[in-house]
C-alpha positions as CSV (number, residue, x, y, z in Angstrom):
1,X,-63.8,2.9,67.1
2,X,-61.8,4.8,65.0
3,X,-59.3,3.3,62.5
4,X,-55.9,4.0,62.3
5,X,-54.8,6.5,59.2
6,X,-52.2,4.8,56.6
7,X,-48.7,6.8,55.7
8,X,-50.4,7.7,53.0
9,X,-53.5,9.1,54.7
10,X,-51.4,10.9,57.2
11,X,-48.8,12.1,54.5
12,X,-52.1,13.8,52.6
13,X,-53.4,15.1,55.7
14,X,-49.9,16.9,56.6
15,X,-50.7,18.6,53.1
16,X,-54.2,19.6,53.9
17,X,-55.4,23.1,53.4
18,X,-57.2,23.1,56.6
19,X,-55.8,20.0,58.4
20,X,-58.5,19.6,61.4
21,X,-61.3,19.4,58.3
22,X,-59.4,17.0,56.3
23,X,-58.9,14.9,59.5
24,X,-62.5,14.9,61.0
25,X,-63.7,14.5,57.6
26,X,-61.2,11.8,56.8
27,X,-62.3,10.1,60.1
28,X,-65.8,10.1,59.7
29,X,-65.6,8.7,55.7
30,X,-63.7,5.6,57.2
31,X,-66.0,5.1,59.8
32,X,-69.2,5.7,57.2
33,X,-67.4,3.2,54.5
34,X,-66.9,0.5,57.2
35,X,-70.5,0.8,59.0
36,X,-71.9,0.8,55.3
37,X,-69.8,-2.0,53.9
38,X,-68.7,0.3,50.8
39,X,-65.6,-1.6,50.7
40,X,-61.5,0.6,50.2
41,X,-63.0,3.7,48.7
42,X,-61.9,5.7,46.6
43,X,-58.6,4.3,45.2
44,X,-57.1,7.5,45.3
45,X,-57.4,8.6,49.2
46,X,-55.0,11.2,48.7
47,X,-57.0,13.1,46.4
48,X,-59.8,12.5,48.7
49,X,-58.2,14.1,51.5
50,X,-56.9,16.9,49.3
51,X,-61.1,17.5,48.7
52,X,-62.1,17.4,52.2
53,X,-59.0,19.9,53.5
54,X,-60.1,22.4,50.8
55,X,-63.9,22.5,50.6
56,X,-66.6,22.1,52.9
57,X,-68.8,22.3,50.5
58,X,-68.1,18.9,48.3
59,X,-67.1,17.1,51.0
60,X,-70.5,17.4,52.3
61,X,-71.8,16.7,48.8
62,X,-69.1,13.2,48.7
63,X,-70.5,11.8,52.0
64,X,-74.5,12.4,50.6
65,X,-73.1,10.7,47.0
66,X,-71.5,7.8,49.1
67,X,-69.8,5.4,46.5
68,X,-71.3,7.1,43.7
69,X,-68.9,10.3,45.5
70,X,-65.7,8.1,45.4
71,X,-66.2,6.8,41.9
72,X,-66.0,10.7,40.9
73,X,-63.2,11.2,42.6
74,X,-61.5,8.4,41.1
75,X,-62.2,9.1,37.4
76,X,-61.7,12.8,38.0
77,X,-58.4,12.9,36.6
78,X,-59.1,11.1,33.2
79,X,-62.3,13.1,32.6
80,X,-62.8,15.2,29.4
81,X,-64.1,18.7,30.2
82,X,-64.9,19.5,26.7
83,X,-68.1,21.4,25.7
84,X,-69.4,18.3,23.9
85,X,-68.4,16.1,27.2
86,X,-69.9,18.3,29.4
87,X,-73.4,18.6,27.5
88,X,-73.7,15.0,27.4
89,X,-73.4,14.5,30.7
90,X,-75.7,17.5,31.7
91,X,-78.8,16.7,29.1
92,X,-79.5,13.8,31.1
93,X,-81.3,16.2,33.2
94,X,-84.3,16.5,30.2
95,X,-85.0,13.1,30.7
96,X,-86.7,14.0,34.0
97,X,-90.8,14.1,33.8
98,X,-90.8,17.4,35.2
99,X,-89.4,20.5,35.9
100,X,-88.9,19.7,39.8
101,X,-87.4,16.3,38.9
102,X,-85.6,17.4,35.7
103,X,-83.5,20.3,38.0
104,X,-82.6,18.2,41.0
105,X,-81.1,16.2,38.4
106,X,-79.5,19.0,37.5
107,X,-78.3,20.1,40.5
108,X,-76.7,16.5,40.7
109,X,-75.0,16.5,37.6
110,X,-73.6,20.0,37.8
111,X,-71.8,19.5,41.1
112,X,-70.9,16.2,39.6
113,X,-68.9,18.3,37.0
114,X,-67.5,21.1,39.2
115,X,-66.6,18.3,41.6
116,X,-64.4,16.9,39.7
117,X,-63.2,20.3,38.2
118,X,-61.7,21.2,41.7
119,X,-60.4,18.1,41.6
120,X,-58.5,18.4,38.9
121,X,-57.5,21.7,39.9
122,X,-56.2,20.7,43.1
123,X,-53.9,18.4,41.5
124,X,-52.3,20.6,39.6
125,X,-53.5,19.9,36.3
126,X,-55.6,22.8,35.6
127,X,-54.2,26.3,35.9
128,X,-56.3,29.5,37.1
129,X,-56.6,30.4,33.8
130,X,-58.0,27.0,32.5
131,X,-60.1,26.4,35.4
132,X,-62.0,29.7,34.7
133,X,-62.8,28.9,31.3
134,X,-64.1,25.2,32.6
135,X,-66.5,26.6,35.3
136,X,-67.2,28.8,33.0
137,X,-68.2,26.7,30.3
138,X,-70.1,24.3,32.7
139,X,-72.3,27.5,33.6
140,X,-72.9,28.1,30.0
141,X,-74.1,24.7,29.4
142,X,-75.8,24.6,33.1
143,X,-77.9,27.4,32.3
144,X,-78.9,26.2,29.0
145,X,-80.2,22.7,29.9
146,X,-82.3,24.8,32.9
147,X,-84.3,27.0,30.2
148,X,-85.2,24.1,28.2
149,X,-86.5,22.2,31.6
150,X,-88.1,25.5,32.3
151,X,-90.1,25.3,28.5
152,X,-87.9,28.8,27.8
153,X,-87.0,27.2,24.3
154,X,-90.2,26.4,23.2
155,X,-92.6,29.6,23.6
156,X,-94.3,29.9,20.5
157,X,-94.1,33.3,19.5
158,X,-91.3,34.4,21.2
159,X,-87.2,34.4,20.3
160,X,-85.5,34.8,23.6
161,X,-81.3,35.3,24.5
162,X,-79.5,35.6,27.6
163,X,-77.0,38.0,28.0
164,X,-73.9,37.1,30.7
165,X,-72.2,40.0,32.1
166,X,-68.7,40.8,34.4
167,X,-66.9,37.0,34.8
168,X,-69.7,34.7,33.0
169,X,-68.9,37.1,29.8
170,X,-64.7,36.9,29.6
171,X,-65.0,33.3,30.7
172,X,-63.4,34.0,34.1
173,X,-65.8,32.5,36.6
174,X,-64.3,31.0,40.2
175,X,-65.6,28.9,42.0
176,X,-68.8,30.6,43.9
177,X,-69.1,32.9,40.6
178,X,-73.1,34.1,40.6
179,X,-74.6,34.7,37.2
180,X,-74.8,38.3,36.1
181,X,-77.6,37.5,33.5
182,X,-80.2,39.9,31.1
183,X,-83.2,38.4,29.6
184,X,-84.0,39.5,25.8
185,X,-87.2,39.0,24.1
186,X,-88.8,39.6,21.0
187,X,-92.3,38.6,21.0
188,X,-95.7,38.7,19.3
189,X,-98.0,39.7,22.1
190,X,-98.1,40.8,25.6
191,X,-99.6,37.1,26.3
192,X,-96.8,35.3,25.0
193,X,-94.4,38.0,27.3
194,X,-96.8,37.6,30.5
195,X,-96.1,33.5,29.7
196,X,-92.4,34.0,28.8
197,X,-92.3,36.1,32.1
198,X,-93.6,32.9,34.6
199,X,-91.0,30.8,33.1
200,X,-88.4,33.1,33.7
201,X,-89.3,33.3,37.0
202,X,-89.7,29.4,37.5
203,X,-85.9,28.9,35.8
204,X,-84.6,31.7,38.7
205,X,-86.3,30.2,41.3
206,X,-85.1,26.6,40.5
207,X,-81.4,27.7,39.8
208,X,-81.3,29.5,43.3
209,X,-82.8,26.9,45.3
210,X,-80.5,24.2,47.3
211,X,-81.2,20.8,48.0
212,X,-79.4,18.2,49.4
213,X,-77.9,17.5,46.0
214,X,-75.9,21.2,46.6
215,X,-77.0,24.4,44.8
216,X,-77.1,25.6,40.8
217,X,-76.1,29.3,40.8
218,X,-77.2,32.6,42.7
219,X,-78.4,34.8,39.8
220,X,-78.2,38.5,39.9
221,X,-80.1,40.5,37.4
222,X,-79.2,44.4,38.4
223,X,-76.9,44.8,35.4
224,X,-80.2,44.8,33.4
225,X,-81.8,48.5,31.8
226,X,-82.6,50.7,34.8
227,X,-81.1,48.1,37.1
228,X,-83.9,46.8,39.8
229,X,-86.3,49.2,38.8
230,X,-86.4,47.3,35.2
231,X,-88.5,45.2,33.6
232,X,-87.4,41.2,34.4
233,X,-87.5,41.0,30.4
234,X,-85.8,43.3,28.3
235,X,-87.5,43.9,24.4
236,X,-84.6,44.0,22.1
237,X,-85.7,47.1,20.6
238,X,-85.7,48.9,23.9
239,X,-82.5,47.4,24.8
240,X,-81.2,48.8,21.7
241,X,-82.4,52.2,22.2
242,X,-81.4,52.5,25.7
243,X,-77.9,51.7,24.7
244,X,-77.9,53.9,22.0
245,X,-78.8,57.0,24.0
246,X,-76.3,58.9,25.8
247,X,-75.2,56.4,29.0
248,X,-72.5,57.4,31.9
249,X,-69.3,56.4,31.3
250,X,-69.3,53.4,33.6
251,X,-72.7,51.7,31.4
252,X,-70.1,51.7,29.2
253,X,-67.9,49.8,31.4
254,X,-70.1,47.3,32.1
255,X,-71.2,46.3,28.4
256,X,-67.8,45.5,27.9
257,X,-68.2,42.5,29.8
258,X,-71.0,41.3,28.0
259,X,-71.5,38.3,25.9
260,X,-74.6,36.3,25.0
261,X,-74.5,33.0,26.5
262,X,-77.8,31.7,25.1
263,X,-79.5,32.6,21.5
264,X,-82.6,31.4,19.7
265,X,-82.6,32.6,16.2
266,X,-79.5,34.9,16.4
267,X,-81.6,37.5,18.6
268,X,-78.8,38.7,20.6
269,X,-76.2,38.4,18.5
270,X,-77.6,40.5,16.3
271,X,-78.8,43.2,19.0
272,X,-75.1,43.1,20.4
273,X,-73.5,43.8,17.0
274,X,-75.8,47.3,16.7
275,X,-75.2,48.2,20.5
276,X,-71.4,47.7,20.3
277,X,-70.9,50.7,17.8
278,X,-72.7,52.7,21.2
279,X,-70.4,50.7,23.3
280,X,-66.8,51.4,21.6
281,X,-67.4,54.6,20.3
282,X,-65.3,58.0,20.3
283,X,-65.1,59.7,23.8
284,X,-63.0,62.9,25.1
285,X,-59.7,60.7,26.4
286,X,-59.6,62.9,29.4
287,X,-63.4,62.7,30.7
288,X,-63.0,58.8,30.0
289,X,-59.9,58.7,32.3
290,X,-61.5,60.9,35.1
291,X,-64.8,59.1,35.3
292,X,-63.2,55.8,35.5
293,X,-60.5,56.7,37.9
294,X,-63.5,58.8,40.1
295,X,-65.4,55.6,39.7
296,X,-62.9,53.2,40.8
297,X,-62.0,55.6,43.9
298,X,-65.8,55.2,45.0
299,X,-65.5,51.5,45.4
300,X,-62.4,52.0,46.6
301,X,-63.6,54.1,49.9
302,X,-66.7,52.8,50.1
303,X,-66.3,49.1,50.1
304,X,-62.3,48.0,49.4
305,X,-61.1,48.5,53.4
306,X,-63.2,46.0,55.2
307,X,-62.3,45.7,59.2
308,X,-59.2,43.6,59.8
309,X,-59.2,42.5,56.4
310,X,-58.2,43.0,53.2
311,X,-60.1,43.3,50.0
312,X,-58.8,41.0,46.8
313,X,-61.4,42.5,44.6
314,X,-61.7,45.6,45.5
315,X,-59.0,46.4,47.4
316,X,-56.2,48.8,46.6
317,X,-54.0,47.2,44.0
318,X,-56.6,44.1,43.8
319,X,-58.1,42.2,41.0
320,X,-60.9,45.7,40.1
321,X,-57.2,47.4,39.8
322,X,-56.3,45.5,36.6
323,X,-59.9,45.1,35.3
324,X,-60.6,49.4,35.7
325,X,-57.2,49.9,34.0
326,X,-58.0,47.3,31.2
327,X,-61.8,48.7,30.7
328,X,-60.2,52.3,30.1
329,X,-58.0,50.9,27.8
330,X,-60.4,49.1,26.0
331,X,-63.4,51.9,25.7
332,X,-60.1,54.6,25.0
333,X,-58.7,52.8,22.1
334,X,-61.7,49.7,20.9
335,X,-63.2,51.8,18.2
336,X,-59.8,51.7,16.1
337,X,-58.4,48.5,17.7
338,X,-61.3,45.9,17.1
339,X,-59.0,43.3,19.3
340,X,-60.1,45.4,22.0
341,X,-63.5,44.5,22.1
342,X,-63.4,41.1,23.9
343,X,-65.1,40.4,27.3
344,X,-61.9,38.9,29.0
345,X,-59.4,40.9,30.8
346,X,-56.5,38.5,30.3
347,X,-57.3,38.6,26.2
348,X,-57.2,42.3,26.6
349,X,-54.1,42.9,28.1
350,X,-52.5,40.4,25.8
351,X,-54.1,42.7,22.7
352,X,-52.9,46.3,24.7
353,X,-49.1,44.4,24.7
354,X,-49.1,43.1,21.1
355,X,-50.1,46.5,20.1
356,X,-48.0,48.1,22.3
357,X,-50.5,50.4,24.0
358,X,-48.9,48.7,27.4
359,X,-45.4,47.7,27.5
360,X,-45.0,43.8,27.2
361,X,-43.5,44.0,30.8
362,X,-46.0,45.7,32.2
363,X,-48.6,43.3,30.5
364,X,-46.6,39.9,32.0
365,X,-46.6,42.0,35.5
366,X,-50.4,42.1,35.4
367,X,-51.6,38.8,34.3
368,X,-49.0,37.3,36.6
369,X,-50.8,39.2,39.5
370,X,-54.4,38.8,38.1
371,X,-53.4,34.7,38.2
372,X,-52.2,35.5,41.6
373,X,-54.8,37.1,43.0
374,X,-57.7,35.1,41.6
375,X,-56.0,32.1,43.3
376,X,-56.5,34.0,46.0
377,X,-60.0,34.7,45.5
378,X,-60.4,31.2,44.6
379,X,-58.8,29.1,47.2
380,X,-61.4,31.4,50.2
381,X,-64.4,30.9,47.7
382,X,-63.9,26.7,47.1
383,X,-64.4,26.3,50.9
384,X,-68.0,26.6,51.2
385,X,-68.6,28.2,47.2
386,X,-69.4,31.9,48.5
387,X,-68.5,34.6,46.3
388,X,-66.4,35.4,49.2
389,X,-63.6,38.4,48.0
390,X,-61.2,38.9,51.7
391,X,-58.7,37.5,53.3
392,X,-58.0,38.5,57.3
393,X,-55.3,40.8,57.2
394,X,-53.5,38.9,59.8
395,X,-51.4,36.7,58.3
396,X,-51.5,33.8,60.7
397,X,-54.9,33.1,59.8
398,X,-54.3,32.4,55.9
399,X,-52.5,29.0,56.1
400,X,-54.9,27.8,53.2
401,X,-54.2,31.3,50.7
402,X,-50.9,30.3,51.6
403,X,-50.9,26.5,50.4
404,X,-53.2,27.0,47.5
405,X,-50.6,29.8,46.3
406,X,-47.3,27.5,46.8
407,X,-46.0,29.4,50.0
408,X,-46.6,25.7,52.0
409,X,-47.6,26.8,55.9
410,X,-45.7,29.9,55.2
411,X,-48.0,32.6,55.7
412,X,-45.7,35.5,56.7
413,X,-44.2,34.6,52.8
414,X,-47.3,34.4,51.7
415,X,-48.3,38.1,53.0
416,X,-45.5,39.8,51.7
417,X,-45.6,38.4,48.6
418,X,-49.5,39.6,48.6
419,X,-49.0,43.2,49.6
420,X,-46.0,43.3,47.4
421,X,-48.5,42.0,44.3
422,X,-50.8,45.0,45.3
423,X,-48.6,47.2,45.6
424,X,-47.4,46.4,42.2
425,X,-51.0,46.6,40.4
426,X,-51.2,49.7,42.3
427,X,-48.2,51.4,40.9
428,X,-49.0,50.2,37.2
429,X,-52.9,51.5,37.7
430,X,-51.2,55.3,38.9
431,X,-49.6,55.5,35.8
432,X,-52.1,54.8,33.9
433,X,-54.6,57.2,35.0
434,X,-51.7,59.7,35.3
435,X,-53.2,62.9,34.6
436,X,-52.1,64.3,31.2
């Protein structure tokens, strides 16, 4: 028999991103919590029903936690997300006996942590901005305690760094971010490479497997020398020398999102310092502004006009928009402005208006609408953590875009205020790549 909801229950429902998951989810946790005699849990049903109206996802992870779930939810709000916090809490993990053990463990604690992340967020505590660097950070860490239950930090005879490339680099992962990563070695003998090689493999088949304790990360490695036809492990030397030789213009691009996100003995930072010289060099101003502007035209037909939809990545005037303009900016100017040379797209627009390369106004137009639209992106990701990047161009159907983005159930507002965004970013990314 189902029980009736309180004021307050009904009052959090009414605020519900998607109402008819909040209340069948709502429904079933008081009938679960009454069958298994878990007693009034969590304390804070509001936030609770604030969790089950936004993401499938953790709500299915709450009801497999039980009470272990609602005691997250109530000490959410008081948690510490700082990188020592967050390491603690994740190295229990190497306590495991094994590798399978130690990384369902893993998978645990890290939804633990991104749990309570969104929870956060969803009250309002955490900004766009601040939740990035978070989810961010817990990826960092994540991926750490996986190559050391994969044995990745203790090959004799080998120094080994991961590179992370596009959000994992400017610390601007969502939720559903993947990991763009690249493996660097430097070792003593093919042996020791074939050996680093199956542990590589074990760590990516681990991180991309799901359980019942949710999933780690999806891990894409195409960024990597020669893309899919490349060697799984990168030598540093070759690394070195494929950056140095002559690259098209959008290589360049992409190693400006690049930062190394795990190091034994200093191996990638000290590859990265002797590639960036390759990276922010001195290149013909107009051929830079034509290949990045042909570039970003490509992605543009080819994949930013879905059916009935519309793109916020890729899209006209969408979130590529601002990170195009801002890569131009940085490869045009980074060899005399070393401020320039920073992974993050927010940092670098702040740089472009402090040294006026981009007029202040223009700069607080664009991180406004990069905020905007990577709410956006977030709110249609949280649901069931896809790296999901449309919205239905209807604007009936985006009552949650609209909520997430403070529009209430006002999705007509919300749609204007969207195209109006776009057409914004659009307008500043035409006079940019203005011909000369």
């Amino acid at each position: 028999m189902n029980q009736p909801f309180t004021p307050e229950m009904e009052q959090a429902i009414t605020a519900a991103w998607h109402l008819d998951s909040a209340r069948a989810s709502l429904t079933r946790w008081l009938e679960v919590r009454r069958k298994e005699q878990w007693g009034e849990i969590p304390a804070s049903m509001s936030l609770l029903v604030k969790l089950f109206g936004a993401s499938w996802y953790f709500t299915r992870y709450l009801f497999f936690r039980g009470p272990k779930g609602a005691e997250l939810v109530d000490h959410a709000l008081a948690e510490n997300f700082s990188s020592d916090r967050l390491r603690t809490r994740l190295a229990l993990a190497l306590q495991e006996p094994d590798p399978e053990q130690g990384f369902e463990r893993l998978r645990l604690l890290k939804n633990e942590i991104m749990l309570q992340i969104l929870l956060v967020h969803l009250n309002g505590r955490l900004d766009q901005e601040q939740t990035e660097g978070h989810l961010t950070m817990l990826a960092d860490l994540t991926l750490e305690m996986a190559l050391q239950i994969s044995g990745l930090h203790e090959v004799a005879g080998c120094r080994l760094a991961v590179l992370g490339m596009g959000r994992m680099a400017g610390y601007e992962m969502t939720f559903g971010s993947d990991l763009d990563l690249i493996f660097l070695f430097e070792a003593e003998t093919d042996e020791i490479v074939a050996a680093t090689s199956r542990k590589v493999r074990l760590l990516l088949r681990h991180l991309a497997v799901a359980s019942s304790a949710g999933l780690l990360y999806e891990v894409d490695l195409r960024l990597r020398p020669h893309g899919t036809a490349g060697a799984l492990l990168t030598a540093n030397r070759a690394f070195l020398e494929y950056h140095r030789a002559e690259k098209e213009i959008w290589e360049r691009q992409m190693m400006t999102r690049c930062r190394c996100v795990y190091d034994e003995r200093h191996l990638g930072r000290d590859t990265l310092a002797l590639v960036l010289p390759h990276i922010y060099a001195s290149y013909d101003a107009e051929d830079l502004r034509r290949e990045i502007a042909a570039m970003r035209q490509r992605v543009l037909t080819e994949k930013g006009s879905p059916r009935n939809k519309l793109d916020i990545k890729r899209g006209k005037g969408g979130i590529m928009d601002i990170d195009f303009l801002t890569h131009y900016l940085q490869l045009k100017h980074g060899a005399e402005v070393t401020g320039l040379r920073t992974c993050s797209t927010r940092h670098a627009l702040r740089v472009l208006a402090e040294s006026r390369m981009l007029a202040p106004e223009t700069v607080v137009t664009l991180l406004q609408a990069y905020a905007f639209l990577k709410s956006v992106e977030s709110c249609v990701r949280i649901f069931d953590m896809k790296p999901i990047s449309t919205i239905p161009a209807d604007h009936r159907e985006n009552v949650a875009a609209a909520m997430a983005t403070g529009f209430g159930r006002d999705t007509e507002a919300f749609m204007e205020n969207y195209l109006a965004v776009t057409r914004e970013v659009r307008s500043e990314f035409e006079i940019v790549f203005a011909e000369r």
